[in-house]
LUMVEXKE-139245 format. One line per field, with one value per residue: residue number from 1; residue in one letter; y, x, z of N, C-alpha, C in turn. Coordinates in steps of 0.2 Angstrom, whole numbers, plus 2048, in hexadecimal, padded with zeros to 3 digits. Layout:
BEGIN
nr c(NUM;...)
rest c(A;...)
n.v c(Y;...)
n.u c(X;...)
n.w c(Z;...)
ca.v c(Y;...)
ca.u c(X;...)
ca.w c(Z;...)
c.v c(Y;...)
c.u c(X;...)
c.w c(Z;...)
END
This chain:
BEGIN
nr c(1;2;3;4;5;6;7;8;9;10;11;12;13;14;15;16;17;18;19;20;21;22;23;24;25;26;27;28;29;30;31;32;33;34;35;36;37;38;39;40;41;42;43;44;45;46;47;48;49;50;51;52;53;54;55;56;57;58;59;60;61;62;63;64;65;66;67;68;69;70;71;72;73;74;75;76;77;78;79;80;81;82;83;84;85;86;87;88;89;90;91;92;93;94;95;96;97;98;99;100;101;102;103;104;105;106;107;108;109;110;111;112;113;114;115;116;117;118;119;120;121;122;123;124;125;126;127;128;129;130;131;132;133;134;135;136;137;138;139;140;141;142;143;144;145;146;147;148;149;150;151;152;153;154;155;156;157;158;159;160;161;162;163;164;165;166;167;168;169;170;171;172;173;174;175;176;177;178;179;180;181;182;183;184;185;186;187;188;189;190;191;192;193;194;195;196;197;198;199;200;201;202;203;204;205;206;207;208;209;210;211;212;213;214;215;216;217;218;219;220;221;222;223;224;225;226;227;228;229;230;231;232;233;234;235;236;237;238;239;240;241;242;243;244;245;246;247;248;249;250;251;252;253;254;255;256;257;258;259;260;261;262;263;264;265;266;267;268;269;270;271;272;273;274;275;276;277;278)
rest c(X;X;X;X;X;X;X;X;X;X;X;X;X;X;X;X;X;X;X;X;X;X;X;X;X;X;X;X;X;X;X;X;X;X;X;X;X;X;X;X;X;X;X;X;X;X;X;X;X;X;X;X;X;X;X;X;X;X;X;X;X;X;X;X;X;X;X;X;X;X;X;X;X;X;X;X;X;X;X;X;X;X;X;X;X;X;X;X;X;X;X;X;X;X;X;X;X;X;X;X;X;X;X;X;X;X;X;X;X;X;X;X;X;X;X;X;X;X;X;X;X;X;X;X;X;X;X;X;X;X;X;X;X;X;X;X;X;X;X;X;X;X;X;X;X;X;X;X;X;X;X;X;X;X;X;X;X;X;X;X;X;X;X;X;X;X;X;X;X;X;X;X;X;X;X;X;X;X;X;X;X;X;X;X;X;X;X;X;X;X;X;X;X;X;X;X;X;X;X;X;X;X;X;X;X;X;X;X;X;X;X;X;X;X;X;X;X;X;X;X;X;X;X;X;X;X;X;X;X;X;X;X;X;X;X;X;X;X;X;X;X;X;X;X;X;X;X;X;X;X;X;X;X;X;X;X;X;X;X;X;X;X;X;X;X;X;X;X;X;X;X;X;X;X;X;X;X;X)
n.v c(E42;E49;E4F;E58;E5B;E68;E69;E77;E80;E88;E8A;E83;E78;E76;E80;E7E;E70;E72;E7C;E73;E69;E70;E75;E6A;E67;E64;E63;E6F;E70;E7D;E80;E88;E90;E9C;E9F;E9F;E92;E8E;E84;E7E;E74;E74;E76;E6F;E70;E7A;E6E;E65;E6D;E71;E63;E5F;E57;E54;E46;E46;E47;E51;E51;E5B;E60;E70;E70;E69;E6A;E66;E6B;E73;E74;E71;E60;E58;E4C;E49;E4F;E4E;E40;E3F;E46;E3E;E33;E3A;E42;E36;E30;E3B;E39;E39;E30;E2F;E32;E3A;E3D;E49;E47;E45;E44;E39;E32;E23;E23;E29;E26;E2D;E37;E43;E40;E35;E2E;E34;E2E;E21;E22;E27;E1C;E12;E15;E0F;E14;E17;E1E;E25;E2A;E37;E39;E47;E4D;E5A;E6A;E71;E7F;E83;E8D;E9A;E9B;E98;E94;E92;EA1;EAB;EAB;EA8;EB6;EBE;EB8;EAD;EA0;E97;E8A;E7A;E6F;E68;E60;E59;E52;E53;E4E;E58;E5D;E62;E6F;E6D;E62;E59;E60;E5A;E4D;E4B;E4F;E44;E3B;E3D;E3D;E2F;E1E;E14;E1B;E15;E0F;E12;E18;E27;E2B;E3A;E3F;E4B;E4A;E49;E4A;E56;E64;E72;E7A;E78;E7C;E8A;E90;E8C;E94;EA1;EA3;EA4;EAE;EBA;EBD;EBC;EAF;EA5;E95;E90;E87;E81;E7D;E6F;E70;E7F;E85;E81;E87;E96;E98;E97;EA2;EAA;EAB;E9D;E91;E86;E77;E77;E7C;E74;E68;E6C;E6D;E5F;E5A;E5F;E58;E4E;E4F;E53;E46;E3F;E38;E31;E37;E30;E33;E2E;E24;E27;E33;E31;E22;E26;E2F;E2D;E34;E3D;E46;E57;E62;E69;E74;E7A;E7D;E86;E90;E92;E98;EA5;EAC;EB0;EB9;EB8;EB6;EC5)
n.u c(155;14B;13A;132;123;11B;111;109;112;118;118;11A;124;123;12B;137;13B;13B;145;14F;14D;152;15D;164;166;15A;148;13D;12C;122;114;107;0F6;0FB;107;111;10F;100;0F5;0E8;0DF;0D3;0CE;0CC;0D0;0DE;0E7;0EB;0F1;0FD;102;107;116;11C;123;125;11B;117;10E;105;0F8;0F0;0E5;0E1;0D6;0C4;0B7;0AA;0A9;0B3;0BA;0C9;0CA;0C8;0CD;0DC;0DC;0D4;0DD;0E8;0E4;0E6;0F2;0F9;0F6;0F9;108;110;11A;121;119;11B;115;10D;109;103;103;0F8;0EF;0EF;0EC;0E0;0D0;0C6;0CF;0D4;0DD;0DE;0D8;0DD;0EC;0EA;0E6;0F1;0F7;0F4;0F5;0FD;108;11B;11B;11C;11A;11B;117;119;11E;117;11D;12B;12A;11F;11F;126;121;114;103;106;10F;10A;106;112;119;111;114;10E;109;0FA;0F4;0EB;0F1;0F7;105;108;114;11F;127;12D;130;13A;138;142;147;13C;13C;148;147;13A;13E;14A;144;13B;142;14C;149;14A;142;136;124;127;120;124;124;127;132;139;149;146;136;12F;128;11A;11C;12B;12E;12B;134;140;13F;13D;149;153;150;14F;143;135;12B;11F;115;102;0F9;0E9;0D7;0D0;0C2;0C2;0C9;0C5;0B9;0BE;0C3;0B9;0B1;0BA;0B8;0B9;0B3;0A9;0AD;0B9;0C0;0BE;0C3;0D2;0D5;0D2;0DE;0E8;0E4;0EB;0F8;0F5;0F3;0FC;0FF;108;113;11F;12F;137;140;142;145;154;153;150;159;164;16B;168;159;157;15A;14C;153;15D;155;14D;15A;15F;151;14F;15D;15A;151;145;13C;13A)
n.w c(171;17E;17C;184;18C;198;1A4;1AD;1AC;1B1;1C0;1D2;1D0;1C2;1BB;1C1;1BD;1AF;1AD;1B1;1A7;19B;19B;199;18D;187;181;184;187;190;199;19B;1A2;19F;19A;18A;183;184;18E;193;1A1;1A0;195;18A;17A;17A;17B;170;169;173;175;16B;162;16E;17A;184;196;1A2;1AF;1B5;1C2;1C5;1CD;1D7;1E2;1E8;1DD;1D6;1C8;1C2;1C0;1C8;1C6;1BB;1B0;1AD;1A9;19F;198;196;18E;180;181;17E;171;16B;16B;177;180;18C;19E;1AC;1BB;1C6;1D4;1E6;1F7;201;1F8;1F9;207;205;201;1F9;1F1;1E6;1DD;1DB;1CF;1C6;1C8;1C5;1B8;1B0;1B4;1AD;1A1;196;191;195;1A8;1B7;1C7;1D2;1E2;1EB;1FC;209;200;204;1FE;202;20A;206;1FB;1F8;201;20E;210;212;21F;226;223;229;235;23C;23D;23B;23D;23B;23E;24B;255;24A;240;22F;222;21A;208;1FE;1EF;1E6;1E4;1E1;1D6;1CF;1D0;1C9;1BC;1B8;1B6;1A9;1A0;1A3;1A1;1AE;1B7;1B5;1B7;1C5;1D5;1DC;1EE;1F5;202;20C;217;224;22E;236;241;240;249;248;23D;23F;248;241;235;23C;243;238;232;23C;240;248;249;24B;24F;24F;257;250;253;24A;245;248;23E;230;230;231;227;21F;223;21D;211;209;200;208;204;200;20C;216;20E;20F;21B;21D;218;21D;22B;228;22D;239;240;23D;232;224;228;229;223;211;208;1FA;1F1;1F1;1EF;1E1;1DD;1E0;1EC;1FD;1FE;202;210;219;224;21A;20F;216;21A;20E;208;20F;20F;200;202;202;20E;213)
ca.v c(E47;E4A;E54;E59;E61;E68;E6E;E79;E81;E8F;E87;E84;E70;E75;E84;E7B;E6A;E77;E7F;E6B;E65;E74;E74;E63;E67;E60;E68;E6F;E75;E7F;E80;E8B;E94;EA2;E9F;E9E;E8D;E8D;E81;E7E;E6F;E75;E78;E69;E76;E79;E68;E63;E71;E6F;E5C;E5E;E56;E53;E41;E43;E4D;E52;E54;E5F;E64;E75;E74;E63;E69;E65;E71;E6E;E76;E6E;E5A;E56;E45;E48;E52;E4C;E3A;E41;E4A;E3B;E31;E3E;E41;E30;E30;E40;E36;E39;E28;E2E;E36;E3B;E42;E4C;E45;E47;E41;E34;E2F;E1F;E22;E2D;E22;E32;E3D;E43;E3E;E2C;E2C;E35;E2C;E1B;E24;E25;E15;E0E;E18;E0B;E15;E19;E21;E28;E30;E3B;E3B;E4C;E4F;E62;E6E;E76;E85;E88;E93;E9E;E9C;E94;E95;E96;EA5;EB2;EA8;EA9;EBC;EC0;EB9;EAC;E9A;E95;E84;E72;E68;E66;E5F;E53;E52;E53;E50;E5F;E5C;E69;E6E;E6D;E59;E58;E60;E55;E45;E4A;E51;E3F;E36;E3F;E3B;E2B;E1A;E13;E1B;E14;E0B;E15;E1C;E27;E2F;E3E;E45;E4D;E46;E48;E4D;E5D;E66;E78;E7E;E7B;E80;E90;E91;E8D;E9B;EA8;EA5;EA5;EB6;EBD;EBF;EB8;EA9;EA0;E92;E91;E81;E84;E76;E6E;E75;E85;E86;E80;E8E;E9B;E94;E97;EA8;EAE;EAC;E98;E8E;E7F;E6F;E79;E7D;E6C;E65;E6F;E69;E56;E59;E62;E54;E46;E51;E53;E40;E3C;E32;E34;E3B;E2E;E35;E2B;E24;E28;E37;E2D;E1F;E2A;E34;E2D;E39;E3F;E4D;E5F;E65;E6F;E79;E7C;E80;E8D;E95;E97;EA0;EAD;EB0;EB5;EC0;EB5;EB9;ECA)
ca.u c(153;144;136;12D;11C;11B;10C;10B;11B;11A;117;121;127;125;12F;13D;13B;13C;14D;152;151;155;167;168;164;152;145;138;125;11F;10E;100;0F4;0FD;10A;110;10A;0FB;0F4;0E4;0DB;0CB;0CE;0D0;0D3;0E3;0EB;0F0;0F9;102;105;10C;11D;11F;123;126;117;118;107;102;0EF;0F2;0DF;0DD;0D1;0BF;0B6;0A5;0AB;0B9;0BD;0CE;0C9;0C3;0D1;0E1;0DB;0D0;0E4;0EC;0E6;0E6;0F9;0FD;0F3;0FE;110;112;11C;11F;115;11D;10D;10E;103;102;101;0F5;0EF;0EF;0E9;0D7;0CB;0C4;0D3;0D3;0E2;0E0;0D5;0E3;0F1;0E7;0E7;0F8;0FD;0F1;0F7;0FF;10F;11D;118;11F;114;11C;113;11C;119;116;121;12E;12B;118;121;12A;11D;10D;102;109;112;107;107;11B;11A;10D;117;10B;107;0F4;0F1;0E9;0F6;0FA;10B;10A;11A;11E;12D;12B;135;13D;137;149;14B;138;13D;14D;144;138;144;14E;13B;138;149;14C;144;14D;13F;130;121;128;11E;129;122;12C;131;141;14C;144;131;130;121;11A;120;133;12F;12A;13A;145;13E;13E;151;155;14D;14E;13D;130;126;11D;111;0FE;0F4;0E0;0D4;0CF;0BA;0C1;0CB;0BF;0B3;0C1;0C3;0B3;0B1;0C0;0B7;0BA;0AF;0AB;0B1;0BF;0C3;0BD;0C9;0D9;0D4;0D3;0E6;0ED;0E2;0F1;0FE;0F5;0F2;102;0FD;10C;11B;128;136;137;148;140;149;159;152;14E;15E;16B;16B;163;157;15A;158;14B;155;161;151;14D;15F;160;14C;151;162;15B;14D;13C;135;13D)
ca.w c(175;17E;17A;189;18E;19E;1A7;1B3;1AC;1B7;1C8;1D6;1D0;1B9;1B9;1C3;1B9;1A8;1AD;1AF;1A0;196;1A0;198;186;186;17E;18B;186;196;195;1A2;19F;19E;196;182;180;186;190;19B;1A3;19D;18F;182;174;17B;17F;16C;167;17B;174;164;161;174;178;18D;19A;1A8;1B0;1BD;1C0;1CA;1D0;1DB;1E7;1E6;1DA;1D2;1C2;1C1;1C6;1C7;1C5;1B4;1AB;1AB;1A8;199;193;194;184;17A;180;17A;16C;16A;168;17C;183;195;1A3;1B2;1BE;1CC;1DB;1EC;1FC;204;1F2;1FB;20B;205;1FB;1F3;1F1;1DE;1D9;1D9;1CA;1C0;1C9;1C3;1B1;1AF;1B4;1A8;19A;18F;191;19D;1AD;1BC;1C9;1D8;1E7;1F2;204;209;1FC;206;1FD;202;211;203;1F2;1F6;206;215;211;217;228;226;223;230;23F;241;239;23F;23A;23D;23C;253;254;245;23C;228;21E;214;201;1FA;1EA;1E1;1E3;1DC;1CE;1CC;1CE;1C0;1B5;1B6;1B4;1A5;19E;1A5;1A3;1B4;1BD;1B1;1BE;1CC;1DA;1E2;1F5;1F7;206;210;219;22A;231;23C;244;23D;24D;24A;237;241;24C;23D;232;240;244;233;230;241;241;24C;246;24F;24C;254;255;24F;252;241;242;245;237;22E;233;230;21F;21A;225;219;208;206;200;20E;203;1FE;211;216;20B;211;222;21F;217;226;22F;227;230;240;243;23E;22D;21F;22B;228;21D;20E;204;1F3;1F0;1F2;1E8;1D9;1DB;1E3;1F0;200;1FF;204;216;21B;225;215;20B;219;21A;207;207;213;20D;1FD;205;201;213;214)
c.v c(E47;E4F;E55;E5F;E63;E6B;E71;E7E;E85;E8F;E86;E7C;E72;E79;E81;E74;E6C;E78;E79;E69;E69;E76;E6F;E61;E65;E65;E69;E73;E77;E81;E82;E8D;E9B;EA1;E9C;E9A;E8D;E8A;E82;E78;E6F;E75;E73;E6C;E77;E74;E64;E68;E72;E68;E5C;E5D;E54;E4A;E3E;E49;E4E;E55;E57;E60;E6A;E76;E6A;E64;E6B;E6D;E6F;E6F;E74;E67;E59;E50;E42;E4B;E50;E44;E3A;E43;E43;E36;E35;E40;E3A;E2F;E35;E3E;E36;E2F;E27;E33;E34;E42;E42;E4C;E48;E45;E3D;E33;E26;E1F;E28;E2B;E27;E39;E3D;E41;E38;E2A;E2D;E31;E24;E1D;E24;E1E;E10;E11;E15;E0D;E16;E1C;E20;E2C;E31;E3D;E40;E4D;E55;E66;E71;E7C;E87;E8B;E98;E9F;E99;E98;E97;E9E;EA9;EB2;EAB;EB2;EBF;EC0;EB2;EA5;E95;E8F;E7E;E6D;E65;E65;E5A;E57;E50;E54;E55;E5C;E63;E69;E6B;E65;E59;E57;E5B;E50;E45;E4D;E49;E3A;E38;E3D;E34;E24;E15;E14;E19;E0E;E0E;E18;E20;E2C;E33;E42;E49;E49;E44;E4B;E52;E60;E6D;E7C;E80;E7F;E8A;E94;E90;E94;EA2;EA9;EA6;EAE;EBA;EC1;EBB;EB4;EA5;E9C;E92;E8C;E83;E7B;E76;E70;E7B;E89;E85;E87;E95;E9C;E9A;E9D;EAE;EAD;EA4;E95;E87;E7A;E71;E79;E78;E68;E65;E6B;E63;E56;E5A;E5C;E4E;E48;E50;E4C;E3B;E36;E36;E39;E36;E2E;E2C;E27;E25;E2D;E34;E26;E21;E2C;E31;E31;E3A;E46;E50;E5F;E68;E72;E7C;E80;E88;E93;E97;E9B;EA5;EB0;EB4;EB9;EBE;EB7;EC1;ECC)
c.u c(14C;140;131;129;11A;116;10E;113;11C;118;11D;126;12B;12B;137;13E;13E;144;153;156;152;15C;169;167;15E;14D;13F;132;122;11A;108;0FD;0F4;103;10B;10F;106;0F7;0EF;0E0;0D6;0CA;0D0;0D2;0D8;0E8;0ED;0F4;100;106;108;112;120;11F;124;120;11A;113;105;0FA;0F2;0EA;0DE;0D8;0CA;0BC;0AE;0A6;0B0;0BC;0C4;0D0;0C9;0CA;0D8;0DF;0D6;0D8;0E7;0EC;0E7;0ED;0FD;0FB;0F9;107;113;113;11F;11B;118;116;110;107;103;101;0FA;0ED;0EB;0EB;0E0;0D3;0C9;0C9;0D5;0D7;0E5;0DC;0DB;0EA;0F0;0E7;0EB;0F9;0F8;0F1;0F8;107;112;11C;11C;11B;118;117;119;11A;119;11D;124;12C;122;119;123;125;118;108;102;10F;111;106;110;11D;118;112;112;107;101;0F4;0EE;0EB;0F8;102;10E;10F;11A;124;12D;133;135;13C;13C;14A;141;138;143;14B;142;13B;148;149;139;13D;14D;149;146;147;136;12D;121;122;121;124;127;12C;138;141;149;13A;132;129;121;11C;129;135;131;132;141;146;141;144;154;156;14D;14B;139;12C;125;117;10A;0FA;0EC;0DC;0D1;0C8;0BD;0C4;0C6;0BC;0B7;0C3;0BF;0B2;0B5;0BE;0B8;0B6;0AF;0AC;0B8;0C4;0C3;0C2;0D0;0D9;0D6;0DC;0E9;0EB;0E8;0F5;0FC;0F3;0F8;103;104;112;121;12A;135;13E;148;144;14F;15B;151;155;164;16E;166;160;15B;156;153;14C;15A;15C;14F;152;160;15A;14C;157;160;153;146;139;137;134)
c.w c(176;17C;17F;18B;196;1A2;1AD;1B3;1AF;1BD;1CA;1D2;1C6;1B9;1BA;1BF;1B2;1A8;1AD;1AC;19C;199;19C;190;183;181;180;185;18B;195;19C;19D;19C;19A;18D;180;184;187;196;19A;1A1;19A;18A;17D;176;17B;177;169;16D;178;170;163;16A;174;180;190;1A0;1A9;1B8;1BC;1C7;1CD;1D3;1E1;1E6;1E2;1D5;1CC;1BE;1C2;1C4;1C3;1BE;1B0;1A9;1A7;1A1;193;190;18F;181;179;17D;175;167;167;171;17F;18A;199;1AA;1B6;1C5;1D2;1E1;1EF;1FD;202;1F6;202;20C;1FE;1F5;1F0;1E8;1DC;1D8;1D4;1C7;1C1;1C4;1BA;1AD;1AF;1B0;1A0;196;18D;196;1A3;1B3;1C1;1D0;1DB;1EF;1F8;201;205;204;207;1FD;207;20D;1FD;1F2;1FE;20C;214;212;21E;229;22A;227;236;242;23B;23D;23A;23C;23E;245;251;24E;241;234;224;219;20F;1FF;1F1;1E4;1E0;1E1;1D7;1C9;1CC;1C9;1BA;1B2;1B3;1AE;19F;19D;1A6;1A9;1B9;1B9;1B4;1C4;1CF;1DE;1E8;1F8;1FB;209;213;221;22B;239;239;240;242;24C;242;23B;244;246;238;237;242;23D;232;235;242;246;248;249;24C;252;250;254;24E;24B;241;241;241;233;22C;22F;228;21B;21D;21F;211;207;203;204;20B;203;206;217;214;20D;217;224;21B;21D;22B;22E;22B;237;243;241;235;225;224;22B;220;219;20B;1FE;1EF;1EE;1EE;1E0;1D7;1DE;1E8;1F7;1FD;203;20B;218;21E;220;210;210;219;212;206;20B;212;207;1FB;204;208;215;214)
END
């Protein structure tokens, strides 16, 4: 049996990865800052009573965008001897798109950290979450009636969170998928527009998308309380969608599971049926 530590257990990927492997008789430690094991990146005083007895991670860093308080760069890749040290012999990390196509994108130090760990490893790299229309982000655009963004017509396989959590549920479980890179996306790339137009027939509500050039988002960013790296930073993300870098569907999902991903119209009819944009 495993003994698995989960960060982030109360995010949109941990909690679902949690409910997993305790289905499957595992034995789950979910570990935020908020919850009863307690856990936070900043805090190295926390991170061996989090490790004790655990023997799988799963790493999430829930603050990847630049921070001068805080580097990305520096935390997880600071956890992970001390998790092996700890008796931990896999790590499944949760990454992120275009790792590979942004020299300075934070999570190629830690992705490089992992895979020099000395133990098993697995690192997910997800397109856009599905569910930042219903639990993240864009869901105040949703609710509004009105999705301003920077992206033009660039397309995006949006992944559903549900087959994230099943890959790294079988990665953490699994040495089958030990070395892997997987690049997880859905089955198809589609624009914020027809997002717009699938939501708003679902809910038979009005949704519409609205293109903003990328300065004046920007601008609007930082008029809105952002701080300008932070809103700089968002920008050059949206910038991958709007020049079209990272939009062909992957078969990862499928290699990992023996399955296709989930629909993004199947993820839309199940959040409006049960009343997420209500």
């Amino acid at each position: 049996m495993t003994n698995v530590l989960i960060l982030g257990g109360t995010g949109k990927t941990g909690r679902r990865v949690a409910h997993r492997l305790q289905s499957r008789g595992e034995t789950v430690r979910a570990a935020s800052r908020g919850s009863d094991i307690r856990f936070d990146l900043d805090d190295p005083t926390t991170w061996k009573p989090a490790l004790d007895g655990a023997t799988a991670a799963y790493l999430v860093d829930p603050e990847t965008r630049p921070n001068p308080a805080t580097d990305p760069r520096e935390r997880i890749p600071r956890l992970v001897p001390e998790a092996v040290d700890a008796g931990v012999r896999r790590l499944v990390l949760l990454s992120a798109p275009g790792v590979e196509f942004m020299d300075d994108h934070p999570l190629a130090e830690v992705e490089q950290a992992v895979r020099d760990s000395g133990v098993a490893w697995t690192i997910l790299r997800p397109s856009w979450f599905s569910q930042n229309f219903s639990e993240a982000f864009f869901l105040p655009g949703v609710l509004s009636g009105t999705l301003s963004l920077p992206t033009g017509d660039g397309r995006t396989p949006f992944i559903d969170a549900e087959d994230i959590a099943d890959v790294a549920a079988s990665a953490l479980t699994d040495d089958r998928h030990d070395g892997q890179i997987y690049d997880l996306t859905g089955p198809r790339a589609i624009t914020f527009g027809e997002v717009a137009d699938l939501i708003g027939k679902a809910t038979g509500r009005t949704v519409r998308y609205e293109d903003v050039d990328p300065r004046a988002y920007v601008e609007r960013q930082i008029a809105g309380g952002v701080p300008p790296t932070i809103a700089e930073w968002y920008t050059r993300l949206f910038a991958t969608i709007r020049d079209g870098t990272g939009e062909a569907p992957t078969d990862d999902v499928e290699r990992a599971l023996g399955r296709a991903p989930r629909r993004f119209e199947d993820y839309v009819t199940e959040t409006a049926a049960a009343g997420h944009w209500n």
